[in-house]
C-alpha positions as YAML, in Angstrom:
chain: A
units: angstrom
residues:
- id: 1
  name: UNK
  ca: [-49.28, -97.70, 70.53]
- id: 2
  name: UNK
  ca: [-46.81, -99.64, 68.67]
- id: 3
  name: UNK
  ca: [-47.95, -101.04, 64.91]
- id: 4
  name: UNK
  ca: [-46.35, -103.86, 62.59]
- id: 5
  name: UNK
  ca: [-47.04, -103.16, 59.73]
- id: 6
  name: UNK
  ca: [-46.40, -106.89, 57.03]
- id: 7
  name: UNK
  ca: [-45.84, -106.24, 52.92]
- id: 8
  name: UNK
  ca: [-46.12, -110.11, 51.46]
- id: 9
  name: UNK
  ca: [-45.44, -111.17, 48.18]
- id: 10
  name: UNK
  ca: [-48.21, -113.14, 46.78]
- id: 11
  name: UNK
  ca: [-46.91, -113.29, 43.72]
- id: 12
  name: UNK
  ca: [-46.86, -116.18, 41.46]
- id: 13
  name: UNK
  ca: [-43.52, -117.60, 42.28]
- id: 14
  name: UNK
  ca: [-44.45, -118.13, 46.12]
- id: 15
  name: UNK
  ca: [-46.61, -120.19, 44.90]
- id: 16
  name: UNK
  ca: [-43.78, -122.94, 45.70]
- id: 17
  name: UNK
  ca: [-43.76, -121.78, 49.39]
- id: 18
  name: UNK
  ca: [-47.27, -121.24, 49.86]
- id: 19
  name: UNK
  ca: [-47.71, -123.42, 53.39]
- id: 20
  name: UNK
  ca: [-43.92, -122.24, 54.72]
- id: 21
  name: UNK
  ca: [-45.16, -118.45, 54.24]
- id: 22
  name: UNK
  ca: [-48.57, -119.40, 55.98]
- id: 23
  name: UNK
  ca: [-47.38, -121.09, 58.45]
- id: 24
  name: UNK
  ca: [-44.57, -118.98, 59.35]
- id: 25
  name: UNK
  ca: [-46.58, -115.77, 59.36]
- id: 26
  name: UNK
  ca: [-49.05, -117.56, 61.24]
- id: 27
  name: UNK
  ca: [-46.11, -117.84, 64.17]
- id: 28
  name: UNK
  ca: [-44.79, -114.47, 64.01]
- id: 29
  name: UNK
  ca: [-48.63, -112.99, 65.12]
- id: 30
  name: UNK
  ca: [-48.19, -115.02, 68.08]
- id: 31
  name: UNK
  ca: [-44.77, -113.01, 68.89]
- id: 32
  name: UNK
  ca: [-46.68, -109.46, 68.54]
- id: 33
  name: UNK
  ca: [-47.94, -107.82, 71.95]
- id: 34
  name: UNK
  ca: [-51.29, -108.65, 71.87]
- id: 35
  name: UNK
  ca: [-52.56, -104.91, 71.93]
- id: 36
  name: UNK
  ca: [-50.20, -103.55, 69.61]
- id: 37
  name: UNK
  ca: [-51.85, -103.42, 65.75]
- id: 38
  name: UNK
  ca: [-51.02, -105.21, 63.08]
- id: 39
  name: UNK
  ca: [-51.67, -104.53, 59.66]
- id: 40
  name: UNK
  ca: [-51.32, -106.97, 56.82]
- id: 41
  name: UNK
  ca: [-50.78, -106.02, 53.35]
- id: 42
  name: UNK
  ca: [-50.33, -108.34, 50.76]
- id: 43
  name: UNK
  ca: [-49.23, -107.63, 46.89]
- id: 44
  name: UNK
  ca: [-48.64, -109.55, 43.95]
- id: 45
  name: UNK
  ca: [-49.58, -106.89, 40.66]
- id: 46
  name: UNK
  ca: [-52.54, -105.27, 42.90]
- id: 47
  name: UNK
  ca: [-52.48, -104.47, 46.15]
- id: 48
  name: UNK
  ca: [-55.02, -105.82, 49.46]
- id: 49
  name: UNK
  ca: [-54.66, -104.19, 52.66]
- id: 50
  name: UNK
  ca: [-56.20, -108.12, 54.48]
- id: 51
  name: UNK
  ca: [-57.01, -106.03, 57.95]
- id: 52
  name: UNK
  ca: [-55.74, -103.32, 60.41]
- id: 53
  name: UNK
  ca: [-56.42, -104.89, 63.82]
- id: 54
  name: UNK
  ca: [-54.86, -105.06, 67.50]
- id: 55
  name: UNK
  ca: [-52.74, -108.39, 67.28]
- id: 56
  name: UNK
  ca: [-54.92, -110.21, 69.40]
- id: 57
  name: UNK
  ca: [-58.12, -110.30, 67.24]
- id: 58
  name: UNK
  ca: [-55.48, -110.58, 64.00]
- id: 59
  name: UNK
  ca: [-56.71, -113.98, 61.73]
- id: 60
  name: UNK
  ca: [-53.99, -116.22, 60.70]
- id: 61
  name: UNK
  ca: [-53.45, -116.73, 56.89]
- id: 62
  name: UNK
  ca: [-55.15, -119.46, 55.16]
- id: 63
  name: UNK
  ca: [-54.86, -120.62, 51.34]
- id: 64
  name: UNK
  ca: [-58.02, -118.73, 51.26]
- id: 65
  name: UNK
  ca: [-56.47, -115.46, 52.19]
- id: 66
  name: UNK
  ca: [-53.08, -115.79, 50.82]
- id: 67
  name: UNK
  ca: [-52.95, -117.22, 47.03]
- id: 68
  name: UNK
  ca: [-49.77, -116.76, 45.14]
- id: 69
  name: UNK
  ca: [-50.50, -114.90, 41.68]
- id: 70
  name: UNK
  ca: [-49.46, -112.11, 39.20]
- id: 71
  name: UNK
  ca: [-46.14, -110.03, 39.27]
- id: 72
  name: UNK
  ca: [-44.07, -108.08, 41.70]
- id: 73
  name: UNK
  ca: [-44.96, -104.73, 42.38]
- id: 74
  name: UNK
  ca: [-42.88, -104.00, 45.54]
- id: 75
  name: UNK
  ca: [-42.40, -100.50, 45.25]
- id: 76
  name: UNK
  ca: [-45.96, -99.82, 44.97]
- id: 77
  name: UNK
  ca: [-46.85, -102.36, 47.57]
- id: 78
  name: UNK
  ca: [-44.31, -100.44, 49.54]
- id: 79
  name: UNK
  ca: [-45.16, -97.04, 49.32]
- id: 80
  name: UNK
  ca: [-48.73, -97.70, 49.48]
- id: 81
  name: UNK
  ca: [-48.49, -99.37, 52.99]
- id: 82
  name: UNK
  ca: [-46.65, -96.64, 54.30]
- id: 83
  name: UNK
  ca: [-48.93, -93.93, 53.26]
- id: 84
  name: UNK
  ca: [-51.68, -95.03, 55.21]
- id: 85
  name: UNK
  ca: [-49.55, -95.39, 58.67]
- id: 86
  name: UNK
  ca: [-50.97, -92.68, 61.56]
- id: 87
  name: UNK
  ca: [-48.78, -94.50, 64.28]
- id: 88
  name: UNK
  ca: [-45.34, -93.01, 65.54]
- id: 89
  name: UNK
  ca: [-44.13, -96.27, 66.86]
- id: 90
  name: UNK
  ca: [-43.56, -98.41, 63.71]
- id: 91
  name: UNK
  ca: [-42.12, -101.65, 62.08]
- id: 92
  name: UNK
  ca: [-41.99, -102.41, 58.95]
- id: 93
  name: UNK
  ca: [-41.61, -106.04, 57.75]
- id: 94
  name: UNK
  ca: [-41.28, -106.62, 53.80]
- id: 95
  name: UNK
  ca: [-41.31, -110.47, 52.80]
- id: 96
  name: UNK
  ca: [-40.24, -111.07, 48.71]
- id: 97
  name: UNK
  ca: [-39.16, -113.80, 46.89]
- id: 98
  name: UNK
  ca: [-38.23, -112.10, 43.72]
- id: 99
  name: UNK
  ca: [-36.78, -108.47, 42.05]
- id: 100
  name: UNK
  ca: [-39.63, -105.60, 41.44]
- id: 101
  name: UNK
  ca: [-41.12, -105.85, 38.12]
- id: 102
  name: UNK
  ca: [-44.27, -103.79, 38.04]
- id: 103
  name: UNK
  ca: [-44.86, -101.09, 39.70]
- id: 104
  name: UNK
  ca: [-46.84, -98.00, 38.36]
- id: 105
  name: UNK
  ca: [-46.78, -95.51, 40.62]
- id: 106
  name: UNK
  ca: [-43.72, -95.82, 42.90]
- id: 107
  name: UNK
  ca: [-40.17, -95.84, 41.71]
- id: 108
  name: UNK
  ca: [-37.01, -97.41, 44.06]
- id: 109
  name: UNK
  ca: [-36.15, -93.88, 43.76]
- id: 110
  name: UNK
  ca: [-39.23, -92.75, 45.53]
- id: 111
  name: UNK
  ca: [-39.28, -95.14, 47.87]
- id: 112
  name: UNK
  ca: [-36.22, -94.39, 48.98]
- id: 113
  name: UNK
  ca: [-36.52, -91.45, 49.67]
- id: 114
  name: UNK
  ca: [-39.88, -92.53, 51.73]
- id: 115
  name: UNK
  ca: [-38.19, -94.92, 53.86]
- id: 116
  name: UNK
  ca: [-35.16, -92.44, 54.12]
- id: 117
  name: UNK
  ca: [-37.81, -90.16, 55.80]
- id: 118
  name: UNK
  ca: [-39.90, -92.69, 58.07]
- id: 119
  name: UNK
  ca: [-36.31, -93.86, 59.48]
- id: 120
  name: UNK
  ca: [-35.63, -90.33, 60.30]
- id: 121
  name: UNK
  ca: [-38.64, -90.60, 62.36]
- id: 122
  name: UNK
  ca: [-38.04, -93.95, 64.25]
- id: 123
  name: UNK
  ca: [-39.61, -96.29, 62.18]
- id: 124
  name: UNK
  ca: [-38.04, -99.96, 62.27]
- id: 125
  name: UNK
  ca: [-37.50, -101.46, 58.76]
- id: 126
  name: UNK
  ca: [-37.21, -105.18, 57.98]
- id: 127
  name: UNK
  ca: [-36.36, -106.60, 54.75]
- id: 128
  name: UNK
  ca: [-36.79, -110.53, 54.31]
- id: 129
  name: UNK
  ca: [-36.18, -111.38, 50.41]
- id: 130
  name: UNK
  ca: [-35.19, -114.62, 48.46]
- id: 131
  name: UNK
  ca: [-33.51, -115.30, 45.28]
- id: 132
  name: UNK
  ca: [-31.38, -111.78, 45.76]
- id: 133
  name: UNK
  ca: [-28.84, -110.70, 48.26]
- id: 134
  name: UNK
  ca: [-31.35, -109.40, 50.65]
- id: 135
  name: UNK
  ca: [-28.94, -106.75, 51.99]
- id: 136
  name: UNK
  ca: [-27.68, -105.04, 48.58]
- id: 137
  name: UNK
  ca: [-31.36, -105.39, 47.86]
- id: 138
  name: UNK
  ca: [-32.88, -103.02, 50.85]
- id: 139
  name: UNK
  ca: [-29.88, -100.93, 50.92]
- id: 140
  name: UNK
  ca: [-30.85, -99.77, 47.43]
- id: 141
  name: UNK
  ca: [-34.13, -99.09, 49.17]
- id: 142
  name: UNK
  ca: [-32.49, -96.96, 52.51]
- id: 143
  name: UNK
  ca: [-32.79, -99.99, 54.52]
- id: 144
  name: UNK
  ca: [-30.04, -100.63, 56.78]
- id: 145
  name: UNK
  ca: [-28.82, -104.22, 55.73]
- id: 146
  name: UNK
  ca: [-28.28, -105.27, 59.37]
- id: 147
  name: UNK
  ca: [-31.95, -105.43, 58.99]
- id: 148
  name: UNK
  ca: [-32.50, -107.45, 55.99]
- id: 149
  name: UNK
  ca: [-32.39, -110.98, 55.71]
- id: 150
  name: UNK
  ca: [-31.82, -113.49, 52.50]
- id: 151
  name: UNK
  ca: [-33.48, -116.83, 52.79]
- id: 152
  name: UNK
  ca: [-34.34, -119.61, 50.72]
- id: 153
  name: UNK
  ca: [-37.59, -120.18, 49.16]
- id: 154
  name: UNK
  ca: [-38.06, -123.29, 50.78]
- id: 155
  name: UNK
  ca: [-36.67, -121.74, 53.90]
- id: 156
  name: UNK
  ca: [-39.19, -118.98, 54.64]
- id: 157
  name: UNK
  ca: [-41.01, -120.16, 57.39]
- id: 158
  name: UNK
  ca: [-37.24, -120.40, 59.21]
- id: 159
  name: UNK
  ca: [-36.51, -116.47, 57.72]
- id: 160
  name: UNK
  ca: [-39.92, -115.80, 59.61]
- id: 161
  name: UNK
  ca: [-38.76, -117.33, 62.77]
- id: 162
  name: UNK
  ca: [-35.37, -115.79, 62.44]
- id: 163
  name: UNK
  ca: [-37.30, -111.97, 62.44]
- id: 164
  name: UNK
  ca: [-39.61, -112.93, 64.87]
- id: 165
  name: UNK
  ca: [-36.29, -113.52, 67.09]
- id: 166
  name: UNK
  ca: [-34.64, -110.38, 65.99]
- id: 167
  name: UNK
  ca: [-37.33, -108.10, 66.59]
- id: 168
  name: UNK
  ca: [-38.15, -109.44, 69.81]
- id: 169
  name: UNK
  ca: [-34.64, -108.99, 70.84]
- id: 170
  name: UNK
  ca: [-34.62, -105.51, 69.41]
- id: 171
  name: UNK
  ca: [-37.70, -104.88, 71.42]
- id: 172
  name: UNK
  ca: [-36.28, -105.53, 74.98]
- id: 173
  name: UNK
  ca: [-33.22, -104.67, 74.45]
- id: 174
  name: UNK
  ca: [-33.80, -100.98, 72.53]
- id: 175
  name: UNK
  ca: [-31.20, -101.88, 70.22]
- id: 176
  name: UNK
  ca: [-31.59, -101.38, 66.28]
- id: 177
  name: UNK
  ca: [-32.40, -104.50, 64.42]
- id: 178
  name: UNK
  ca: [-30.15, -106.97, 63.29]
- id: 179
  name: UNK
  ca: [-29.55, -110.77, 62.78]
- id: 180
  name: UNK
  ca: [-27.36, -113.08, 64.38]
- id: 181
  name: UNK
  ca: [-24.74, -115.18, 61.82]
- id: 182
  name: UNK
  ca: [-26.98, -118.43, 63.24]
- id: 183
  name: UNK
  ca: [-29.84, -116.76, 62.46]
- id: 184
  name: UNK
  ca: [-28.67, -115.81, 58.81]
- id: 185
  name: UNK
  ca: [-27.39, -119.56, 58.05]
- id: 186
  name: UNK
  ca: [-30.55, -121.02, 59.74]
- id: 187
  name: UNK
  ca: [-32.68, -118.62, 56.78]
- id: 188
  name: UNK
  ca: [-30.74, -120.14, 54.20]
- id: 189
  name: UNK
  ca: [-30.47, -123.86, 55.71]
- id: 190
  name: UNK
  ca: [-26.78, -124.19, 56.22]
...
């Protein structure tokens, strides 16, 4: 069974894209296959794993569920996530607005090395992230930068739609993921 498996910033600065990050995660659950899980993990300084559920029964964010607060701890937020996946068939979709800033237990060192390993075994790895070149960014991290995406904080709800294209193409075609130069511009309004 194939699993998505979302890391969202809820840190204090997305505070300014609050209904854009809602609204586009919101859409991308309607582009998972309905029995495939979905796991959403949100960080800002601490870590909440929301729910592990098949897509279809998955509960859209709300400003109840999703308020922006504290720092970034995207390593931790990171390697936590991926720790707890039992699935073979994975994807891995990492949405940040801003640089890694507190962290305790992983280091970009470590988590390369994780997502080094989990690529090795087939895993799919997404990196959306604003204010930073989103590809320098995840290739520090082992993430292939054909996979990474930089968008505009008050263009995340297009970044989402832009993924939700990419890995949907990726899907039925069985080709790696990567973005169209449209699909780049469109993320960053041009």
């Amino acid at each position: 069974m194939s699993a998505t498996y979302c890391v969202i910033d809820r840190s204090g600065s997305m505070f300014e894209c609050v209904d854009d990050t809602i609204g586009g995660f919101n859409s991308f659950l309607k582009t998972l296959e309905p029995d495939s899980l979905v796991s959403v993990n949100l960080f800002d300084h601490e870590y909440t794993e929301l729910y592990k559920k098949k897509a279809s029964k998955a509960e859209p964010l709300t400003k109840e569920t999703y308020i922006p607060r504290g720092n970034t701890a995207l390593y931790d937020a990171i390697g936590k996530t991926a720790a707890k996946v039992s699935e073979i068939d994975v994807t891995f979709v990492i949405l940040t607005d801003g640089d890694e800033n507190s962290s305790r237990e992983f280091t970009k060192k470590a988590v390369r090395a994780l997502i080094e390993e989990k690529t090795k075994l087939g895993w799919t790895f997404v990196y959306m992230g604003a204010n930073q070149d989103a590809c320098f960014v995840a290739e520090a991290m082992g993430i292939n930068r054909d996979g990474a995406l930089t968008f505009t904080a008050d263009r995340v709800e297009s970044a989402i739609s832009s993924v939700s294209q990419a890995l949907t193409r990726s899907r039925t075609q069985g080709t790696p993921v990567s973005f169209t130069q449209d699909e780049r511009e469109y993320s960053v309004g041009l």
